[in-house]
C-alpha positions in Angstrom: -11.5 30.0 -4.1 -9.2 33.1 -4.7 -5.7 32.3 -3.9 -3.3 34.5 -2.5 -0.9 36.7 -4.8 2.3 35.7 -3.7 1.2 31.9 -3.4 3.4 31.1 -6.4 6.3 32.5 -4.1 5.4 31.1 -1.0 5.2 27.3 -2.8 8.2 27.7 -4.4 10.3 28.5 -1.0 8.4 25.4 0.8 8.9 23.5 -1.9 12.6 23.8 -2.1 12.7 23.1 1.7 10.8 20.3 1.4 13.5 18.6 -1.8 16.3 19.8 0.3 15.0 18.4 3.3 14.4 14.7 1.9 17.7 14.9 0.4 19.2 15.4 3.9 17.3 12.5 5.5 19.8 9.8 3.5 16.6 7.7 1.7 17.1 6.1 -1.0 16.0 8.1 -3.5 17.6 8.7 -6.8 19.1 12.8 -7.3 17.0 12.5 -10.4 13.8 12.5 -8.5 14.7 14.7 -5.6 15.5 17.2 -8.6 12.0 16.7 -9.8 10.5 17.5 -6.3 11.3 20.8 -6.7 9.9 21.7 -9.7 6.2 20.1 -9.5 4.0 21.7 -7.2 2.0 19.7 -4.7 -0.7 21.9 -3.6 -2.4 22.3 -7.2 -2.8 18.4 -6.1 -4.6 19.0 -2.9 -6.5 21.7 -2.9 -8.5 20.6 0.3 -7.6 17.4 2.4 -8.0 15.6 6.1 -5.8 15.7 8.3 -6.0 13.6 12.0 -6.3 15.8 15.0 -4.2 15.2 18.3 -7.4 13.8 20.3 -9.8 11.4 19.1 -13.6 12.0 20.0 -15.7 10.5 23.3 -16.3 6.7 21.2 -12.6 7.3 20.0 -12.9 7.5 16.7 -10.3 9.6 14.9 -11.6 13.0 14.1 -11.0 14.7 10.5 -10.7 18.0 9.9 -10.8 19.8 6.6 -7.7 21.5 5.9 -8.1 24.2 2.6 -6.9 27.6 1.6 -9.8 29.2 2.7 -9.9 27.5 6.4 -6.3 28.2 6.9 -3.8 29.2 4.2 -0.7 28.5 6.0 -1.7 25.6 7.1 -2.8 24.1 3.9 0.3 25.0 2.1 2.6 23.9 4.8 1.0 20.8 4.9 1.4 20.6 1.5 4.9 20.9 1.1 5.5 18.4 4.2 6.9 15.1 3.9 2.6 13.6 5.2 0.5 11.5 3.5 -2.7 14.0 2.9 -6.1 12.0 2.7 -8.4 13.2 0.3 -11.1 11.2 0.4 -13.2 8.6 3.3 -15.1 5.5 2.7 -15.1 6.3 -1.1 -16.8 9.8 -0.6 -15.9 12.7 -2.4 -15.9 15.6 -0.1 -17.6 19.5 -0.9 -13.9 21.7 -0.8 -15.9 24.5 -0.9 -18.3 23.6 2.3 -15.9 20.8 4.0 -17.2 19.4 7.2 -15.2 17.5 10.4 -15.5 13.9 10.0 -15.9 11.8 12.7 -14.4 7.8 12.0 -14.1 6.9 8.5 -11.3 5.0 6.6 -9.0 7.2 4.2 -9.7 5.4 0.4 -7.7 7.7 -1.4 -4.5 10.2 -0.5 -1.6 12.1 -1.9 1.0 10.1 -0.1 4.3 11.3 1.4 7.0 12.7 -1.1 9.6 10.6 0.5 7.6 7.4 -0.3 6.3 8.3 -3.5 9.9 9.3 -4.9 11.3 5.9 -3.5 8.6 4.3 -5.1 9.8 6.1 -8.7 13.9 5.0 -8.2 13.2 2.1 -6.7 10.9 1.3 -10.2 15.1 1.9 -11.9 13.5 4.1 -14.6 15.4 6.0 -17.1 14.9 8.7 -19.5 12.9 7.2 -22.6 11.5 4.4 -20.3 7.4 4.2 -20.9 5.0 3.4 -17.8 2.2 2.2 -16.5 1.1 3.7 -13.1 -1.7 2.2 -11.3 -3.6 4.1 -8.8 -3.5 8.0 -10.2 -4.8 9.2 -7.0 -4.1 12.7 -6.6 -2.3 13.0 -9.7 0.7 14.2 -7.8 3.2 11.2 -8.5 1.9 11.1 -11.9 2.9 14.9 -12.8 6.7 13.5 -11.2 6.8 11.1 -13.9 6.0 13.3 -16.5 8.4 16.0 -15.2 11.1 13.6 -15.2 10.1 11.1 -18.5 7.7 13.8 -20.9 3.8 13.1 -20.2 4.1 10.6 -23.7 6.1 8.2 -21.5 3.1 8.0 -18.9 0.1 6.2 -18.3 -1.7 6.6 -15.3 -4.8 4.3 -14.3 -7.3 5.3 -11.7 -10.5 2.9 -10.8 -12.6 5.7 -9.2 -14.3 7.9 -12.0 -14.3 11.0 -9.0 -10.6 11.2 -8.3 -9.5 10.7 -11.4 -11.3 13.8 -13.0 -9.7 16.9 -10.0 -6.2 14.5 -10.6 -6.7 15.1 -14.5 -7.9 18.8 -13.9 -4.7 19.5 -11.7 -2.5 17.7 -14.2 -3.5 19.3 -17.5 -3.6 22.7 -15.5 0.0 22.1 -14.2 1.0 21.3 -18.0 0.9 17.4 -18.3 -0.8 15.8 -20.6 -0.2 11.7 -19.7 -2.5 9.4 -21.0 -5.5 8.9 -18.1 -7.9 6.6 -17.8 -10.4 5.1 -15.9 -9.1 1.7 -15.5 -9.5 -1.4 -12.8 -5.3 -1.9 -12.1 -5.8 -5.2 -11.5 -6.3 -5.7 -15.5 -3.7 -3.0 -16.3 -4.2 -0.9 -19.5 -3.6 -3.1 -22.8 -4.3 0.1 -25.3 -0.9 1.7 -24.1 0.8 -1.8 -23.8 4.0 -2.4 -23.8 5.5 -0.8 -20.9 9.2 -0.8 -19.8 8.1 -0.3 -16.2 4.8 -1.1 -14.6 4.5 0.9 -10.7 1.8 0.6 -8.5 0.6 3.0 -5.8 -1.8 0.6 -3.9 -1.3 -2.6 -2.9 -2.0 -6.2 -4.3 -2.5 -9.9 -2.8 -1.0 -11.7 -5.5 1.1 -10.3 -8.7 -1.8 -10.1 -11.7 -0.7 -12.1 -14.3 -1.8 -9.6 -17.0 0.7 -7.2 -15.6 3.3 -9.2 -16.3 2.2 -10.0 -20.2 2.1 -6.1 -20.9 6.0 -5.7 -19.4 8.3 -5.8 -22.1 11.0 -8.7 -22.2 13.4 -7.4 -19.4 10.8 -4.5 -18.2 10.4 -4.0 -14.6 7.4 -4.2 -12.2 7.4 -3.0 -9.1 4.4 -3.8 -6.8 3.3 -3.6 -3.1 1.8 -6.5 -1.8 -0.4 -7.1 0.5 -2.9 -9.3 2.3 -5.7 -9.4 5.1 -3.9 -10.2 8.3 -2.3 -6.5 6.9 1.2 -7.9 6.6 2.8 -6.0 3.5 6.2 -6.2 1.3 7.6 -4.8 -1.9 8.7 -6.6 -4.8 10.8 -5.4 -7.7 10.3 -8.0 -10.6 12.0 -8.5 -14.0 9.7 -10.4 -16.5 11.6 -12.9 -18.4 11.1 -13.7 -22.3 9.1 -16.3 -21.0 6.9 -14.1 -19.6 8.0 -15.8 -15.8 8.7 -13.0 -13.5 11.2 -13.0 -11.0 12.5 -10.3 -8.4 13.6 -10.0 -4.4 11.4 -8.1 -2.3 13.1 -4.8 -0.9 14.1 -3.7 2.1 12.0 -1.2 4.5 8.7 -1.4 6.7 6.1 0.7 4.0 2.2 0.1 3.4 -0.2 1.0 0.3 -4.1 1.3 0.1 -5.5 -1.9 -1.1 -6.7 -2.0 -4.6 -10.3 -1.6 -3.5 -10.8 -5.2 -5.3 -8.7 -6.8 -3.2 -10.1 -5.2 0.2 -10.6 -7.7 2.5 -14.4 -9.1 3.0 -16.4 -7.8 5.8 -16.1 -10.9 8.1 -19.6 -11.2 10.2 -19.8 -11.3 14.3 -16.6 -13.0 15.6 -19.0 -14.5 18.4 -20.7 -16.8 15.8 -17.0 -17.6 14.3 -15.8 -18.9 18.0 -19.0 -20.7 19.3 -18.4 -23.5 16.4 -15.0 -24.6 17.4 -14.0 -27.5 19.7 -14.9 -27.1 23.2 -11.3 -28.6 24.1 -8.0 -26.1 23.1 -4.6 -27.4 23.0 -1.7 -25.4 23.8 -0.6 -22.5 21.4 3.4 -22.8 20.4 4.1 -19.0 19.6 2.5 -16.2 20.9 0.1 -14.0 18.9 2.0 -10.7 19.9 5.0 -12.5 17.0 2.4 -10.8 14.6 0.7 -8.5 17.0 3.6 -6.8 18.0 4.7 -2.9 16.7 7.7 -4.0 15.1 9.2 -4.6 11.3 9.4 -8.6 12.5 6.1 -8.7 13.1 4.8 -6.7 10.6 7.5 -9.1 8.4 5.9 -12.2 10.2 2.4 -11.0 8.7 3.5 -10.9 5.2 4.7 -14.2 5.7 1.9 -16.0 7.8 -0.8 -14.6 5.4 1.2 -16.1 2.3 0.6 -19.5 4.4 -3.1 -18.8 4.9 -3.7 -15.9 2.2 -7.8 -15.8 3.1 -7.5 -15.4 7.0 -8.2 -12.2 8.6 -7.7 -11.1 12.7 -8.8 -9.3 15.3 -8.0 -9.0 18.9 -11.2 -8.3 21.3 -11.1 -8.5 24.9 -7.8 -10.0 25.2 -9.0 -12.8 22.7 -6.8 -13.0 19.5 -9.7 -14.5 16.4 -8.7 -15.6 13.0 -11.7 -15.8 10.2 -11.2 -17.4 6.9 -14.2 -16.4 5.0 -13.1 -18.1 1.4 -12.9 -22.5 3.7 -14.9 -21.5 6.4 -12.1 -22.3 9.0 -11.5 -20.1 12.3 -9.6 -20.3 15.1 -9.4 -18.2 18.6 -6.2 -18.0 21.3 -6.8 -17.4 24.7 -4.8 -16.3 27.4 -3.9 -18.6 29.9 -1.7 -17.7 32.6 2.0 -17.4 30.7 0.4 -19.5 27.9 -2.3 -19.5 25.0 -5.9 -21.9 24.6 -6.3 -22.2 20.6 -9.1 -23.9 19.6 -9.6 -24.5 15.6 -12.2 -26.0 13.3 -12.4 -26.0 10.0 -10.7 -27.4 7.1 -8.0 -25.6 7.7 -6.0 -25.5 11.1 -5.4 -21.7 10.7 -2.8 -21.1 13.5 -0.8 -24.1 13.0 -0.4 -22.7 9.7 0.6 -19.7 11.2 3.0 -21.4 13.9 4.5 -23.9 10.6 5.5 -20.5 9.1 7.0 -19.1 12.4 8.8 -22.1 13.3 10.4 -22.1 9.7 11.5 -18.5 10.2 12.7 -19.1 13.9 15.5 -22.2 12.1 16.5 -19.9 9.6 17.8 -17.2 12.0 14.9 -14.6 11.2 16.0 -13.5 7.9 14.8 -9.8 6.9 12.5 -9.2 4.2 15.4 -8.6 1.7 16.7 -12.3 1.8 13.6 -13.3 0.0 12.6 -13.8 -3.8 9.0 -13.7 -5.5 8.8 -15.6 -8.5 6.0 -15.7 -10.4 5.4 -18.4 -13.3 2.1 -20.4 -14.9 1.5 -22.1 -11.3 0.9 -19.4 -9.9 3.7 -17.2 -6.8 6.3 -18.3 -4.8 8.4 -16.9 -2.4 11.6 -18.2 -2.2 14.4 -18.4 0.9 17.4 -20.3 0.6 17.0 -21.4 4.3 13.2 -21.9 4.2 12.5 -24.3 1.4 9.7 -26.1 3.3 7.6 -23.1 3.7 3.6 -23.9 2.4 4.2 -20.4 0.3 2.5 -20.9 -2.9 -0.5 -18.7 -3.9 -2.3 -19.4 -7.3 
């Protein structure tokens, strides 16, 4: 691929924009950071990506276009340098830059995410100059070659699971300069030979805090993790690991999603028809709608995170009006029906998954609907808790 000449100049004047403009939104975002947003440059990251177009095709499935130099300079570039999460790779394929093709459907595995997001990620972690990390999920290698700008490449470890992102993210990076330590690594089990870290950040999202993680923190270090679960509820938490190698931290503020960690992807579920035709015949009347987690909105999406710590191995779907909960770990499901201004559930099972779900929303509804902020994880040998002053009842416990 021959680049233009004067792409150096023309990345340099979007990428100032693009630092100025995210200092003008008013995120939370340390100056340090926004300072180091000008001075690494994006597109030796992405040198070809997907991005959505307006219309999706005749089955509606979203439709993918390639976006490169050679298809469209200013387009790449721009896109580059704009505050969008680029997808670079579907269903765990690595796509031909050089002959990309429109892709029709397909789930994004692996990205460059937004600037904003990845440089809130960074201050929200409270690093400092001299501060080691671990970062887990290398991805594109762009948030990794911010860390090195800001703390020196010897202050950086970056784990990636999949053996073909990692190599164009360790291309980019030792092209651009940085040299972190890289390596192929499953971040559920961190990286002991670069252990201990001051900070541990993760750029994909967990179920439950790994343990390990928290044994290769140093007394006082910092983790900062996105968590995550199958009814796709998610949250933030910010812990600080104790001598005693307890961990405890509140979970911050903002509606924001992550990738799973592929090993925590939920489990294909089967045919929901088979799920539904073994529950009771007779339904009893539902207490809470399902749009309280259905719903667009940061209380739902809030409601999620908490329901699924309540019934961590349920997943959902809505067909034909028809709201169906699997749990593929006990075997349980559960269906609501519309009825009129009211909902038929039916459940069978060990576990009665909506009155799970309904405990959980009634203890939310007493407490005045705290935000996410008024919570606390802590983590210790039994396993995690979340913790709310006004919620102490809450079945919240996940080992």
């Amino acid at each position: 691929m021959t680049m233009p000449a004067d792409l150096d100049n023309d990345a340099t004047a979007l990428r100032r924009s693009m630092a100025k403009d995210l200092a003008e939104t008013g995120s939370p975002v340390d100056q340090a950071w926004q300072a180091v947003a000008e001075r690494v440059p994006r597109h030796a990251f992405v040198p070809g990506f997907y991005l959505p177009a307006e219309e999706r095709d005749e089955r509606g499935l979203t439709v993918w276009e390639p976006v490169t130099a050679d298809i469209d300079y200013g387009r790449w570039l721009a896109s580059a340098y704009s505050d969008t999460t680029l997808i670079t790779q579907l269903d765990g394929e690595e796509a031909d830059w050089e002959n990309p093709v429109v892709r029709h459907g397909g789930a994004p595995t692996s990205s460059s995410t937004l600037p904003s997001l990845v440089l809130r990620m960074w201050s929200d972690a409270d690093i400092t100059e001299g501060h080691t990390v671990l970062e887990i999920g290398t991805g594109s290698g762009y948030s990794t070659a911010l860390a090195c700008e800001r703390l020196g490449s010897s202050h950086v470890t970056s784990v990636e699971v999949d053996s073909d992102r990692l190599e164009p993210a360790a291309d980019a990076l030792y092209g651009c300069g940085y040299t972190p330590t890289l390596a192929r690594a499953d971040g559920l089990y961190g990286y002991w030979p670069e252990a201990w870290f001051d900070r541990i950040v993760a750029a994909c999202s967990f179920r439950t805090v790994p343990s390990v993680l928290l044994r290769q923190t140093r007394p006082g270090g910092k983790v900062l993790l996105p968590l995550s679960g199958w009814l796709y509820g998610s949250a933030r938490v910010l812990l600080t690991v104790a001598e005693d190698g307890t961990a405890e931290g509140p979970l911050l503020p903002g509606t924001i999603s992550f990738m799973s960690a592929r090993t925590h992807a939920a489990p294909a579920y089967g045919n929901p028809a088979d799920w539904a035709a073994g529950l009771p015949e007779v339904p009893r009347p539902g207490r809470h709608a399902p749009e309280r987690l259905t719903a667009d909105t940061e209380e739902a999406f809030h409601l999620r995170f908490l329901a699924q710590s309540a019934v961590p191995d349920a997943q959902m779907v809505t067909i034909d009006g028809v709201l169906h909960l699997f749990d593929v770990v006990s075997g349980s499901a559960a269906t609501l029906t519309p009825d009129g201004g009211t909902w038929n559930v039916r459940e069978g099972g060990p576990l009665k998954l909506w009155a799970g779900i309904e405990q959980v929303i009634d203890a939310f509804d007493a407490a005045g609907r705290p935000g996410p902020e008024t919570y606390t994880l802590r983590v210790d040998g039994d396993g995690q808790r979340l913790l709310h002053s006004s919620m102490p009842q809450l079945p919240l416990t996940q080992r």
